[in-house]
C-alpha positions in Angstrom: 110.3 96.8 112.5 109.3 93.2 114.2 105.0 92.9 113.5 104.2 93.8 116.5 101.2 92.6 119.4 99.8 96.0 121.6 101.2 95.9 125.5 98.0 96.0 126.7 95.3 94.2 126.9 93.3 97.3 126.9 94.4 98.3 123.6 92.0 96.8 120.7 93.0 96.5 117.5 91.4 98.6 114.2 90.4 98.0 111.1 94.0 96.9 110.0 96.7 94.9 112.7 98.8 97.9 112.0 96.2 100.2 114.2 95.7 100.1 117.4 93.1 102.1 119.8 94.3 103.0 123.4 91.8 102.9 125.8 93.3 106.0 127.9 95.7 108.9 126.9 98.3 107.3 129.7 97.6 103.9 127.4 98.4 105.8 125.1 101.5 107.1 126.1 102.8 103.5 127.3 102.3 102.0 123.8 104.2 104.3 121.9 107.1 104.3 124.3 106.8 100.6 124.1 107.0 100.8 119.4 109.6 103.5 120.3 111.8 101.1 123.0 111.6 98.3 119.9 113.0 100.4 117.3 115.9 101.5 119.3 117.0 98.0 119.8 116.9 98.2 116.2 118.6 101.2 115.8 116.0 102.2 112.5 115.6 105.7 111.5 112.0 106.4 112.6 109.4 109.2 111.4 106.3 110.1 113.0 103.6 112.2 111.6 100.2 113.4 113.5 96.9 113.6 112.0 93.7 115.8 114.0 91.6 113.0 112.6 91.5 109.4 112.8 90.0 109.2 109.2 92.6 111.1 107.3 94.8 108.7 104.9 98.5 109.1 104.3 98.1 111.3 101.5 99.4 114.8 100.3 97.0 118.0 100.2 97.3 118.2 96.7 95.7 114.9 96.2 93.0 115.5 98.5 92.3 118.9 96.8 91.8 116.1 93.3 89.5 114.4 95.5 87.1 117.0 96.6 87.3 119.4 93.9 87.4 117.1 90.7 85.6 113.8 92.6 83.3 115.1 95.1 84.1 113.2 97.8 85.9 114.2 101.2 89.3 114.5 101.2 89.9 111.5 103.3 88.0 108.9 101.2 89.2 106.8 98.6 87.5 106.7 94.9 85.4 104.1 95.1 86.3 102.2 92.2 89.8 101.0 92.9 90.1 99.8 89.0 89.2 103.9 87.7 91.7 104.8 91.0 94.9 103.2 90.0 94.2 103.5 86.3 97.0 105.6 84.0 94.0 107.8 83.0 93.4 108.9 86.7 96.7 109.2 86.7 97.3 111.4 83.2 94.4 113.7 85.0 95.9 114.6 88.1 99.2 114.4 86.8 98.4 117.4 84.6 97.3 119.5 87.5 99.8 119.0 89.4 102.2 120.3 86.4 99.4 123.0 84.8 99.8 124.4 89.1 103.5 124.0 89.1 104.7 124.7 85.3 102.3 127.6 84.5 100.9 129.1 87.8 103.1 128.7 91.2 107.1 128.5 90.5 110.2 129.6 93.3 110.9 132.8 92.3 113.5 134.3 90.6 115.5 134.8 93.8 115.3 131.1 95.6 116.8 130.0 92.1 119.9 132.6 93.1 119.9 131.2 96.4 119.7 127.7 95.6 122.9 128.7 92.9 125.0 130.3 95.7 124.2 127.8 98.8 123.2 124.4 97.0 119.8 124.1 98.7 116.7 122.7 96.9 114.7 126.2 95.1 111.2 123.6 94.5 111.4 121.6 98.2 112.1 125.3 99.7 108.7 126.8 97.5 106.7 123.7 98.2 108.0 123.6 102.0 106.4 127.1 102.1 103.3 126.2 100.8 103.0 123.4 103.4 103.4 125.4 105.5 101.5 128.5 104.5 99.1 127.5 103.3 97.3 130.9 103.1 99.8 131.6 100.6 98.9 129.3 97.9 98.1 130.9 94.7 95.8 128.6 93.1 92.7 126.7 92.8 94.0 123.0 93.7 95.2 123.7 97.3 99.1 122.0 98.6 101.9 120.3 97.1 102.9 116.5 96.1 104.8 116.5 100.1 104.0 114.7 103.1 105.7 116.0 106.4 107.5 113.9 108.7 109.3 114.5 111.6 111.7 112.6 113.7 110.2 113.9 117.0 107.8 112.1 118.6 106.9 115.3 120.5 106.5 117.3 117.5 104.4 115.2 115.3 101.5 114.6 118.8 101.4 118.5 119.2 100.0 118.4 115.1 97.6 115.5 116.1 96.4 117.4 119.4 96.1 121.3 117.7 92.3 121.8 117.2 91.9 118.0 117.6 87.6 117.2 118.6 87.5 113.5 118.6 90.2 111.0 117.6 93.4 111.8 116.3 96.0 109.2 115.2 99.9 109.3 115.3 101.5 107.3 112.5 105.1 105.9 113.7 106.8 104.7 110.3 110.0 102.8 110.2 111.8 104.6 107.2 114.8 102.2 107.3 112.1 99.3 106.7 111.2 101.0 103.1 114.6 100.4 102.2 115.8 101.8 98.5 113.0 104.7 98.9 115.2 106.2 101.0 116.4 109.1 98.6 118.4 112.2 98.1 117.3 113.5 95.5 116.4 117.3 94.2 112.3 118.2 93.8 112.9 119.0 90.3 114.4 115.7 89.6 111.4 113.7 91.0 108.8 115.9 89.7 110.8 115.0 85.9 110.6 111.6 86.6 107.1 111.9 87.2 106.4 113.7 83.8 108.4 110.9 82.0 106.6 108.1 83.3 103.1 109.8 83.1 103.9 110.6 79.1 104.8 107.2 79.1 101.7 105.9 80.7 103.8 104.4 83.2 103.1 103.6 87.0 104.6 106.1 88.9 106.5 103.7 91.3 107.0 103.3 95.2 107.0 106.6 96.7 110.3 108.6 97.6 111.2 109.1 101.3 114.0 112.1 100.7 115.8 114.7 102.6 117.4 117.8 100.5 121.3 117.7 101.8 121.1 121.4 102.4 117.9 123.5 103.4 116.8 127.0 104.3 115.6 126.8 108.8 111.9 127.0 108.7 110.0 127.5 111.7 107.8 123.7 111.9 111.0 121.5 113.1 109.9 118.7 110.4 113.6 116.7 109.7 112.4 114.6 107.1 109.4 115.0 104.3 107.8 112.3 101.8 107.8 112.9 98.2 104.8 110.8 97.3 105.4 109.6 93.2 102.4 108.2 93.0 99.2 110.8 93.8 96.4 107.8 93.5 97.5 106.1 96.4 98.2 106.7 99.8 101.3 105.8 101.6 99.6 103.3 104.3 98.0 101.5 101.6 101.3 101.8 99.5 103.7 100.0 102.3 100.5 97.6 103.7 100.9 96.0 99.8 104.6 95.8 100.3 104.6 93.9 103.4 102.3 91.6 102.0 104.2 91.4 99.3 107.6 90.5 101.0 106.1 88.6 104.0 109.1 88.9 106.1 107.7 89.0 109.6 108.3 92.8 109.5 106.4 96.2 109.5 106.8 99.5 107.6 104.4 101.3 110.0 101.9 101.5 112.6 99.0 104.2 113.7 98.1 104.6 116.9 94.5 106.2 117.5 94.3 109.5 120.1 91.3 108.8 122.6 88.6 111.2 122.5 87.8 113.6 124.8 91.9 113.4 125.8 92.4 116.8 124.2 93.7 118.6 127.5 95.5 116.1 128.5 97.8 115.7 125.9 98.1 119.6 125.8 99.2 119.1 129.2 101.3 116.2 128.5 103.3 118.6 125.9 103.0 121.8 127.8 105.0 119.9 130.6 107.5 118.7 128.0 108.0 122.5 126.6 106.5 121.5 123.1 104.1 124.6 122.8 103.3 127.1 120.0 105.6 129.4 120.6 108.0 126.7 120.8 107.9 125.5 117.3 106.9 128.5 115.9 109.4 131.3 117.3 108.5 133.8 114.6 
């Protein structure tokens, strides 16, 4: 999308041009219809997300699980040497995590494989969608998987940034036909061995994969698309703000637009009158 200047006049800008802080919840509301009304004209494919906090980056919950449990930092800052962070030894030690946690520990089981045989869907996205999801479930010490989840409903991805939400939240709107060849469809298994290659290699792990399985098993969170993120020392914001730098083309992968405090109930409202409620998206 266009680089775009907030409606109002109300509406300051953050600590990057590509975040902007409403003043009110109806602000709010006017300028993502306003992001939304621009990408139509465009006729891009556009994702959303919702984060409970303003401070979380766009990374997955495996690498914030590195950062907390190996680092000792919060899961939503950044190393603080950015040399050490995108170094190929960071990379080589949370690159064998990730495969010690899904080599030897958590696997689909036996049966996903049969049903992935029969009907063609993805056996890992379908395990690691359950993990996302379930998170309860997870077997091991470093918590989540390499996804991030997306959805293509605006609706869907503010009731994630609203549940349980005590200050600011943020709603990240990313325009995925903007990120051009990441665009993928492409099976967990074969990402995930690309991954090993390159990190045997010593090799940067590359832009990140936006892909969608061509065949998946109905799960209960409506999430239409997810992010494979190839590269677990960066986060995705960071990732795409380096690529339009890079390509300076007047255009925009993303922006985040910042939840007001204190406008907890009346986005609940907001989504209770638009029938987006628990039950809703969770039906089991």
């Amino acid at each position: 999308m266009r680089i775009l200047s907030p409606k109002l006049t109300s509406t300051t800008i953050g600590n990057s041009s590509w975040e902007w802080i409403p003043n009110t919840f109806a602000d709010f509301i006017e300028e993502l219809e306003s992001i939304i009304a621009h990408c139509k004209e465009s006729a891009h494919l556009v994702l959303y997300r919702g984060h409970q906090d303003r401070k979380w980056l766009l990374d997955s919950t495996f690498a914030r699980s590195c950062k907390s449990k190996i680092f000792g930092i919060d899961p939503w800052q950044k190393l603080k040497f950015k040399d050490f962070r995108m170094s190929t030894k960071h990379q080589q030690i949370v690159l064998n995590l990730f495969f010690f946690k899904f080599d030897f520990v958590a696997r689909p089981s036996a049966e996903l494989f049969s049903v992935g045989e029969k009907t063609g869907i993805d056996p890992w996205f379908e395990f690691m969608k359950r993990l996302q999801q379930y998170p309860e479930e997870d077997p091991t010490y470093f918590k989540g998987t390499f996804l991030i989840d997306w959805t293509q409903k605006m609706d869907v991805a503010l009731y994630f940034a609203n549940e349980s939400r005590k200050g600011e939240g943020a709603l990240w709107i990313c325009d995925a036909t903007a990120t051009g060849k990441t665009l993928q469809v492409l099976p967990v298994e074969n990402i995930m061995r690309r991954m090993a290659e390159l990190g045997e290699r010593d090799t940067p792990l590359g832009v990140p994969l936006i892909f969608h399985p061509k065949r998946q098993i109905e799960g209960s969170k409506p999430e239409c698309n997810l992010h494979g993120a190839m590269d677990l020392r960066v986060d995705l914001s960071e990732v795409w703000n380096n690529l339009h730098e890079q390509n300076d083309n007047g255009e925009v992968i993303f922006y985040k637009l910042i939840l007001p405090t204190a406008t907890t109930a009346e986005c609940h409202e907001y989504l209770m009158n638009k029938g987006i409620t628990e039950p809703f998206l969770f039906p089991e």
